[in-house]
C-alpha positions in Angstrom: 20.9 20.5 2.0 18.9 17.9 3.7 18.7 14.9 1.7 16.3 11.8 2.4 16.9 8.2 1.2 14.2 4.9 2.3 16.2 2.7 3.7 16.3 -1.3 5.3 17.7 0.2 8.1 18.7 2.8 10.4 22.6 3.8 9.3 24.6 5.1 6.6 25.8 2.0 6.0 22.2 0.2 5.7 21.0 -1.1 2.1 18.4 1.4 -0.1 15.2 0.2 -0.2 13.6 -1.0 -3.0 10.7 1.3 -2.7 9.6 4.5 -0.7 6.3 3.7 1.0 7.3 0.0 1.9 10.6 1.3 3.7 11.2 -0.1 7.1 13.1 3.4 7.5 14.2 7.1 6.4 17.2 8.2 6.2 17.6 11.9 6.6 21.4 13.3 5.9 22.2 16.9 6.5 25.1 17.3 3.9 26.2 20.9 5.7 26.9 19.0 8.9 27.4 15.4 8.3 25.1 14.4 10.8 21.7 12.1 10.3 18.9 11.1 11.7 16.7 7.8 11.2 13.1 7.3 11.7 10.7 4.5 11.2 8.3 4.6 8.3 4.8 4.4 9.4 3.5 3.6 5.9 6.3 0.1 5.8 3.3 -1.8 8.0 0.0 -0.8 5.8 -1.8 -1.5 2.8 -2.7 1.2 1.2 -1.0 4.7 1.3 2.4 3.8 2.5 4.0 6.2 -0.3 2.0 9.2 1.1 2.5 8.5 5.0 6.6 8.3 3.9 5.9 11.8 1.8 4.4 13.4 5.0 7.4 12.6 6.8 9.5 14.0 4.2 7.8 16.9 4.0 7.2 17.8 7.8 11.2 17.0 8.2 12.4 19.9 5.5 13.7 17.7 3.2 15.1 19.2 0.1 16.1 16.1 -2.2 14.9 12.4 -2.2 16.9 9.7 -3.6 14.8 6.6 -4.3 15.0 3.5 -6.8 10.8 3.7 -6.5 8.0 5.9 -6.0 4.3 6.5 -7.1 2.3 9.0 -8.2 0.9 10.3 -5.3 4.3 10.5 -3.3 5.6 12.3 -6.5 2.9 14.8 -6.7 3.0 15.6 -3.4 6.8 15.7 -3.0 7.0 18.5 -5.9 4.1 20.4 -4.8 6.5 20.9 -2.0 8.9 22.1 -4.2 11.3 18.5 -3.0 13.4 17.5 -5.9 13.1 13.7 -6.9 16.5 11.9 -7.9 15.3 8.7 -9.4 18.6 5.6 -8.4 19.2 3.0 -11.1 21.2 1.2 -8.7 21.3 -0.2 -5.5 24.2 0.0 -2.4 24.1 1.3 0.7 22.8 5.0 1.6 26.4 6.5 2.2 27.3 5.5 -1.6 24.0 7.1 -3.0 25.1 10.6 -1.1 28.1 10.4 -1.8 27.4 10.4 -5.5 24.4 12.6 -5.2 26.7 15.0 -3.6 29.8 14.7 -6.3 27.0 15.0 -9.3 26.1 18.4 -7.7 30.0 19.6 -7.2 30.0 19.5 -11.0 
């Protein structure tokens, strides 16, 4: 499973961000190997859009879960148009702590 989470910054042990579009990075975190990958969010510099550029991403990237504190209607739509389930976080913390608890939730 392929999980995406916005991030401040560009490891495991970086802070969630706030919001999708204004993310200075994603997170993606392969859950069957371990192993992750960072990339800079084109949509953290502009105006308007910034939830959809982050969406693209998620979507050219295979993503098959986002965890996120925020996103907007656009990003939404898109994302489950895709078929890319949306776990809303009520709680902030690094992105290792939100997988790990993603991950435990779906051992259940």
């Amino acid at each position: 499973m392929k999980i995406t989470i916005p991030s401040t910054g560009e490891t495991l042990t970086s802070l969630i961000s706030e919001t999708l579009g204004r993310a200075p990075f994603l997170i993606f975190y392969d859950s069957s190997t371990g192993e992750y990958d960072s990339i800079e969010n084109p949509g953290f510099q502009i105006q308007d859009g910034s939830g959809l550029k982050a969406s693209e991403i998620i979507v050219k990237k295979n993503a098959d879960v986002l965890l996120t504190r925020e996103i907007g209607r656009k990003s939404y739509s898109v994302l489950m148009k895709e078929h890319i389930k949306i776990q809303m976080l009520n709680s902030s913390g690094t992105v290792k702590s939100a997988i790990n608890k993603y991950l435990k939730k779906q051992e259940k």
